[in-house]
C-alpha positions in Angstrom: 60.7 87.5 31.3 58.1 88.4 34.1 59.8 91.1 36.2 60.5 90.3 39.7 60.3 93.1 42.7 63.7 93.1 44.1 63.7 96.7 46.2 63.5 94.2 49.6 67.2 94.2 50.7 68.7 93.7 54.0 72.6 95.0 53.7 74.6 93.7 56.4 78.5 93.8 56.7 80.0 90.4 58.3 83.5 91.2 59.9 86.1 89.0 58.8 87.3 85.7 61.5 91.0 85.5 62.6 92.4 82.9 64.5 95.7 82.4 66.5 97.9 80.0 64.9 100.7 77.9 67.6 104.0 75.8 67.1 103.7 72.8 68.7 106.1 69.2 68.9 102.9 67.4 68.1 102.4 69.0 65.1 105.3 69.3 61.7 106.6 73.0 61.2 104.8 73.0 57.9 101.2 72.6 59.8 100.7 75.5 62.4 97.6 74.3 64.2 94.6 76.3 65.8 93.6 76.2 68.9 90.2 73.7 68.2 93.2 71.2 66.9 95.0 71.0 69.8 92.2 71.2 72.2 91.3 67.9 70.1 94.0 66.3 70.5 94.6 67.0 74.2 90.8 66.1 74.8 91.4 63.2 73.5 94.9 62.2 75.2 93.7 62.9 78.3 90.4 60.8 77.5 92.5 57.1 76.6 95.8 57.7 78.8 94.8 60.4 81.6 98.1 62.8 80.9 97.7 66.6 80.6 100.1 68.7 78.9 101.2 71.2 80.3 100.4 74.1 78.1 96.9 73.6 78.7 94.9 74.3 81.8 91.8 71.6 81.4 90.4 71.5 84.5 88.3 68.2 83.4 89.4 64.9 84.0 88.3 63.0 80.4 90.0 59.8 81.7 87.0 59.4 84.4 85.1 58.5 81.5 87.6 55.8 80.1 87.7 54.3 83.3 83.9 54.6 83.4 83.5 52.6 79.9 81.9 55.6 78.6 82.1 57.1 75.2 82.9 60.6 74.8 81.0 62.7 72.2 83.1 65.7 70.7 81.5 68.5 68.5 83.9 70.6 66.5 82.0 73.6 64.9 85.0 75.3 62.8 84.3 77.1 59.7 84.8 75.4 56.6 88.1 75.1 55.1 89.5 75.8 58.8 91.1 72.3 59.4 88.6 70.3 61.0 89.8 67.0 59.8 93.5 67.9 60.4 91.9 67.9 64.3 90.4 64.7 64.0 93.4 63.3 62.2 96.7 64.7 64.0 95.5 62.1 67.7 95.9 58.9 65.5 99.9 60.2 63.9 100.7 61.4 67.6 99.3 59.5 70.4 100.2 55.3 71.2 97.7 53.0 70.9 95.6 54.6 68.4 96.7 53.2 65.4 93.4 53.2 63.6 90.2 55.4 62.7 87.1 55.3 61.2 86.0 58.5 58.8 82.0 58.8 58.1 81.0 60.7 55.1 77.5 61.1 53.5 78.5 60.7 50.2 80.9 58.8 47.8 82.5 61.8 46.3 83.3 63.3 49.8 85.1 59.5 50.9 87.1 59.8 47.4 88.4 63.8 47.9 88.8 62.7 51.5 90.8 60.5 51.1 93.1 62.5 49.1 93.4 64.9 51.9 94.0 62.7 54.7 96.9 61.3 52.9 98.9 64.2 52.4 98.4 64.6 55.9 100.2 61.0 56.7 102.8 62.7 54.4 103.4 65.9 56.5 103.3 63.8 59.7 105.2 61.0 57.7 103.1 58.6 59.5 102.8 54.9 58.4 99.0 54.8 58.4 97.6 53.4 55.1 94.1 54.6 54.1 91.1 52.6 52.7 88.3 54.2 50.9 85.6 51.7 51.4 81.6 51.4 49.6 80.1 49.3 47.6 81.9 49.5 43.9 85.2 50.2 45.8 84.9 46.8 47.9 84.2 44.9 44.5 87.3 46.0 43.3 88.9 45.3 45.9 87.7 41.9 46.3 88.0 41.4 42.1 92.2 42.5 42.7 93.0 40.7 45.8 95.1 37.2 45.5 92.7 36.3 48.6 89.6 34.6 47.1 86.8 36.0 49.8 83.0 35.4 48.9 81.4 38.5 49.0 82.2 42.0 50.1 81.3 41.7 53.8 84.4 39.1 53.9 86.5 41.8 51.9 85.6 44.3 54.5 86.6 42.2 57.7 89.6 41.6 55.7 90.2 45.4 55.5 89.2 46.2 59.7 91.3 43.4 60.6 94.5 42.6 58.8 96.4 46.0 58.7 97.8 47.4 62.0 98.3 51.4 61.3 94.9 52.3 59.3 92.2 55.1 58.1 89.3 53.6 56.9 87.1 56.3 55.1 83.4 55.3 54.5 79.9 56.2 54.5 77.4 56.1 57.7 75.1 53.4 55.9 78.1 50.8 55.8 79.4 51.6 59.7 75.6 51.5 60.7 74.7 48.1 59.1 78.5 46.8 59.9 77.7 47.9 63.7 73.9 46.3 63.8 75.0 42.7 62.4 73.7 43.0 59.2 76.6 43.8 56.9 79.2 41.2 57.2 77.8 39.4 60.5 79.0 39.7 64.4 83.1 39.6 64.1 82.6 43.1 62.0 80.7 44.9 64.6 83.2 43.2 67.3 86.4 44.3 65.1 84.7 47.9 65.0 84.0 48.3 68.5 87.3 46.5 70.2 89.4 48.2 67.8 88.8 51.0 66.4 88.6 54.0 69.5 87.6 56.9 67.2 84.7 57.3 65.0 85.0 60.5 62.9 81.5 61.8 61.1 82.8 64.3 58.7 80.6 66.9 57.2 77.1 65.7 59.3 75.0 68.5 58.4 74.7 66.7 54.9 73.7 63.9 56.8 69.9 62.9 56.1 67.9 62.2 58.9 68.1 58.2 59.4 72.1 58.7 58.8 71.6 61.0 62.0 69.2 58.5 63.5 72.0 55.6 63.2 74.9 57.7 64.4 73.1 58.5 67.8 72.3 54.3 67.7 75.8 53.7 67.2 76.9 55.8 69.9 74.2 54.1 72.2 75.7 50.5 71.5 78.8 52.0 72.5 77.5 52.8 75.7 74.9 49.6 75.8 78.4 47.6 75.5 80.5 49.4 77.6 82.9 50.0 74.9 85.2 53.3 76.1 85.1 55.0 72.4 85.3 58.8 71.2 82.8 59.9 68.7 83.8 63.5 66.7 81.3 65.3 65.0 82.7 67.7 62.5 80.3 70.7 61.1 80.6 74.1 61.1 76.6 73.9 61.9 76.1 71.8 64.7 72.8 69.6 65.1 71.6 71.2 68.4 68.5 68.3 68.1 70.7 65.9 67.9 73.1 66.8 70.2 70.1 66.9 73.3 69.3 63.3 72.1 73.2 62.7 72.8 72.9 64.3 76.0 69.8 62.0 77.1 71.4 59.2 76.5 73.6 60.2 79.8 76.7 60.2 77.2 78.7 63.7 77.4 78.9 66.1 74.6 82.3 68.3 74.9 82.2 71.3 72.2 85.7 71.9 71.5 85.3 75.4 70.8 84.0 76.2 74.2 87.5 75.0 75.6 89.9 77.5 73.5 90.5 80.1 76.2 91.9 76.9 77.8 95.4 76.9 76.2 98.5 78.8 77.9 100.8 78.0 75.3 102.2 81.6 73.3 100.3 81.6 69.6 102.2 82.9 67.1 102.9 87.2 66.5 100.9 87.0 63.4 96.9 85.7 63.2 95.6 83.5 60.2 92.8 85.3 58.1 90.3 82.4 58.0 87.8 84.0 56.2 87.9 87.8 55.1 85.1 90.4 55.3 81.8 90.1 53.4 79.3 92.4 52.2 76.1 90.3 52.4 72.8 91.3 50.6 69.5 89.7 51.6 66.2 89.3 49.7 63.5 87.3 49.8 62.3 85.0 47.3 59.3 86.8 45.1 56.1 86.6 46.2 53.7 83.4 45.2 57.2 81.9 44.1 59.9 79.6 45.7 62.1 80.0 43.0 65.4 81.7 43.3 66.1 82.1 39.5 64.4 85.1 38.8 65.2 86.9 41.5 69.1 86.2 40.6 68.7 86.8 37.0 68.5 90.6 37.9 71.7 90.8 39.3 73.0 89.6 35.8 73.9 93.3 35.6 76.1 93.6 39.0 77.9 90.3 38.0 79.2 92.2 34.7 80.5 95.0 36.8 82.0 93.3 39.3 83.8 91.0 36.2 85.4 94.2 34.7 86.4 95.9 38.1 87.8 92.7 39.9 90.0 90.9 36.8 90.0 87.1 37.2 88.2 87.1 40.3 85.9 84.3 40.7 81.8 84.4 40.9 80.1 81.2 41.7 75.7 81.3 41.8 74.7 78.0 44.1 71.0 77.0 43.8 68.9 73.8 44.9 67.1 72.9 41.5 69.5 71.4 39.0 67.1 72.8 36.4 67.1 76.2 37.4 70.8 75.7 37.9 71.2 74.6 33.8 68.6 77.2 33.0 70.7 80.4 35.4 73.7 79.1 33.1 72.4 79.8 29.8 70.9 83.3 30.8 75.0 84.2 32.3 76.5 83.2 29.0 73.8 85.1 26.8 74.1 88.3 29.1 77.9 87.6 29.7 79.1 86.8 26.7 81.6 83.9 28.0 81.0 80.3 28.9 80.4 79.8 32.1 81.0 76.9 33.8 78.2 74.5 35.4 78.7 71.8 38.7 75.9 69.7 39.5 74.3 66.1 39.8 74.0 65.2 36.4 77.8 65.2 35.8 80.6 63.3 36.7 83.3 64.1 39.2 86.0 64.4 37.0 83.4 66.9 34.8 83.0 68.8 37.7 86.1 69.4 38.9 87.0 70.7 35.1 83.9 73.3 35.0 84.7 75.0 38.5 88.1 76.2 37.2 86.2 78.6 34.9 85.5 81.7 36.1 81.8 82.3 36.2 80.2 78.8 37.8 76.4 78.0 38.2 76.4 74.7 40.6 73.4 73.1 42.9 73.9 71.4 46.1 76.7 69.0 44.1 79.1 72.2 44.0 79.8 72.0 47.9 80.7 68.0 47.5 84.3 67.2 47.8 84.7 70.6 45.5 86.9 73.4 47.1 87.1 76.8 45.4 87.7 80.3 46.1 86.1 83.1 45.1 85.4 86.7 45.8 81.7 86.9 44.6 79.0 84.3 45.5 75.2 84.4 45.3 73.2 81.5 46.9 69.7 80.5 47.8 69.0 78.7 51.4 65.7 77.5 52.7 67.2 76.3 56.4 69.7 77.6 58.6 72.7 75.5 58.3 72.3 75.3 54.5 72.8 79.3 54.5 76.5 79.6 56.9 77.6 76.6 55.2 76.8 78.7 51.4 77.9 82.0 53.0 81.3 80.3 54.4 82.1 79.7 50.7 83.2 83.4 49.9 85.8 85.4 50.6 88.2 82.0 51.8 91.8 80.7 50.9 93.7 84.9 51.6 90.9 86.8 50.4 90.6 89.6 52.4 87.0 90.8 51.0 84.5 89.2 49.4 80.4 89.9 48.4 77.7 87.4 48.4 73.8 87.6 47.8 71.3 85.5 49.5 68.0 84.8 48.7 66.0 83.4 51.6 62.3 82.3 52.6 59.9 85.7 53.2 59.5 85.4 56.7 63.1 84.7 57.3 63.7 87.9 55.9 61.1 89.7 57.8 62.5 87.8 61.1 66.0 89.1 60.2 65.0 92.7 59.2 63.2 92.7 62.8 67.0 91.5 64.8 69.1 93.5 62.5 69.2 96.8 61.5 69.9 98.0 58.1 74.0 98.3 57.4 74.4 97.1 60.0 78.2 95.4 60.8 78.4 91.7 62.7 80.8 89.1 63.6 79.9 85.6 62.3 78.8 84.2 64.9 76.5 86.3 66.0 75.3 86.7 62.3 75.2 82.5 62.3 72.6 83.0 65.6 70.6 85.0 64.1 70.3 83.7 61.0 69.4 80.4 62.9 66.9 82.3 64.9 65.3 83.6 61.9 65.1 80.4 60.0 63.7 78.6 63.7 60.8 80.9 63.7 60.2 79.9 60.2 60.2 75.7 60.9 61.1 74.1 64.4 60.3 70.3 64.2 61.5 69.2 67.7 58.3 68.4 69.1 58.2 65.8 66.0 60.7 63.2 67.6 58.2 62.6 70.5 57.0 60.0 68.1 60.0 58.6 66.7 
């Protein structure tokens, strides 16, 4: 094996995140919501009915925009696994009127998992809502099981928007933005969508490739075009600050929920909620004359062994871009490890994937972070963009672990950017790690001046 120079090693210690945790009527006893959850829902009261509660001091008056007939754009940032579709969720269980929802996800698998998880929340709330998962093969069945005989799926899917009263429809961005444009199922879909259905959710957006971006910034400019008084939510824990100006010079407002949390009055609870634990983070770049990660990982086979025997049963998972190098990381673990280790990526099924991350050691690509939750203590990752490395790094050390190591590999001149801004050892909050780290990778590619052309 040709030996790769790995002395280049930024160590930096990320401070685990807390968060207060509240009782509140709107929310069961079993769900103790944060502070971004009930800044949601109160955003959004305010927005369709013009009531404040009082354990909030919101100076803002949302309804101005109602009665304007102009859509609200809200952007929640939390970290992953920190309940960002309970917040999008809990308005349509609690507040009048809004009986139904539209969920946007980039991918099948994520609509399917989704779904699961939004109905055990209808089970906590013990709402009535019923909840559709809609694309393509799911529609055909659908259509194939119905007693109704309807002629295609665009008849099956104004069936679905139209003849259920309490609903969550779950789908993906291509379906809403043909549906929306007349070119789905025809104009009484993109009438149905935009009379009655006041909340748009896009879940997950940073997997979002760029026309699914393109067509939610055209949906929420038909909203505006039409005078439709609609809420869009934006759920990422790495926010799209492109897309978010293009928002903006539309003339449509962009609230970010978290800037509004030292607006609640109401007591939190004695104890704080660990969201994520501490981390001790290792960065390196990728070898020169090569954008490969593999390599560079295979020579901490040796520190994966260690950490194995000193932390029993704890959990590593490696997370790389190239399915091959991903197959080919796998096989050099369970020669050097002696144990199968367990593989997640696009060539296998969802069911097979869900099987291989409940082994210990787990090689995965991008597919790994799909609709798959896991917990471990260990994780090494390659990123080549900014959001694609806090979304990796935001993986360890979850779910009660209190601390948790992770390796990154990164581009060369990311690493030289960050090495400039941080000191070696040095110790950081998250967020200021995440705005550095987007810094860094900014330096590295910035295509803003590209969408003059668009």
């Amino acid at each position: 094996m040709k030996q790769v120079m790995t002395d280049e090693c930024l160590r930096i210690h990320v401070e685990k995140e807390e968060a207060e945790v509240y009782s509140h009527p709107d929310f069961p006893s079993s769900l103790k919501p944060l502070a971004h959850q009930l800044l949601t829902l109160e955003i959004i009261r305010n927005y369709f009915t013009g009531q404040k509660d009082e354990e909030y001091k919101l100076t803002e008056d949302f309804n101005q925009y109602y009665k304007e007939r102009i859509p609200l754009v809200l952007v929640n940032i939390a970290g992953t696994g920190q309940g960002k579709t309970l917040a999008a969720s809990a308005p349509i269980f609690r507040l009048k009127n809004l009986d139904s929802v539209i969920f946007s996800y980039p991918t099948n698998e994520l609509i399917h998992d989704q779904k699961q998880t939004i109905n055990r929340y209808i089970e906590s709330f013990n709402a009535e809502h019923e909840v559709f998962e809609v694309n393509r093969p799911t529609l055909l069945q659908l259509r194939e099981e119905s007693p109704i005989r309807f002629k295609n799926q665009g008849a099956m899917w104004e069936h679905i928007l139209s003849s259920f009263k309490k609903k969550i429809i779950c789908t993906n961005p291509d379906i809403l933005y043909y549906s929306l444009i007349e070119k789905y199922a025809g104009t009484i879909v993109a009438q149905i969508i935009m009379q009655s259905y006041p909340i748009i959710v896009y879940d997950e957006f940073h997997l979002c490739n760029s026309k699914q971006i393109s067509d939610a910034l055209i949906a929420i400019a038909l909203a505006k075009a039409f005078r439709k008084p609609k809420i869009f939510i934006f759920l990422s824990a790495t926010p799209n600050d492109l897309f978010i100006n293009k928002v903006k010079s539309i003339e449509v407002p962009v609230i970010p929920i978290q800037s509004l949390e030292d607006r609640i009055k109401a007591k939190p609870e004695s104890m704080k909620l660990l969201l994520v634990g501490e981390v001790e983070l290792e960065v390196y770049p990728y070898p020169s004359g090569i954008w490969s990660a593999l390599e560079c990982i295979e020579q901490h086979i040796a520190e994966v062994q260690n950490f194995l025997k000193s932390h029993c049963g704890e959990k590593v998972v490696a997370i790389l871009d190239s399915v091959y190098e991903a197959k080919c990381l796998a096989e050099s673990f369970e020669r050097a490890l002696n144990m199968k280790v367990g593989q997640c990526h696009g060539w296998m099924n969802v069911k097979e994937r869900h099987e291989e991350i409940k082994k210990q050691v787990v090689i995965g690509s991008s597919a790994i972070e799909v609709g798959i939750d896991f917990k471990c203590s260990f994780l090494i990752f390659e990123a080549k963009n900014w959001d694609t490395f806090m979304q990796r790094l935001g993986r360890v050390a979850r779910r009660g672990i209190t601390h948790g190591k992770a390796i990154a590999i990164v581009p060369k001149l990311v690493f030289q950017n960050l090495c400039h801004a941080l000191p070696q050892k040095t110790t950081i909050s998250r967020g200021m790690l995440s705005e550095h780290i987007k810094e860094a990778f900014h330096s590295f590619e910035d295509f803003q001046s590209y969408t003059r052309s668009w």
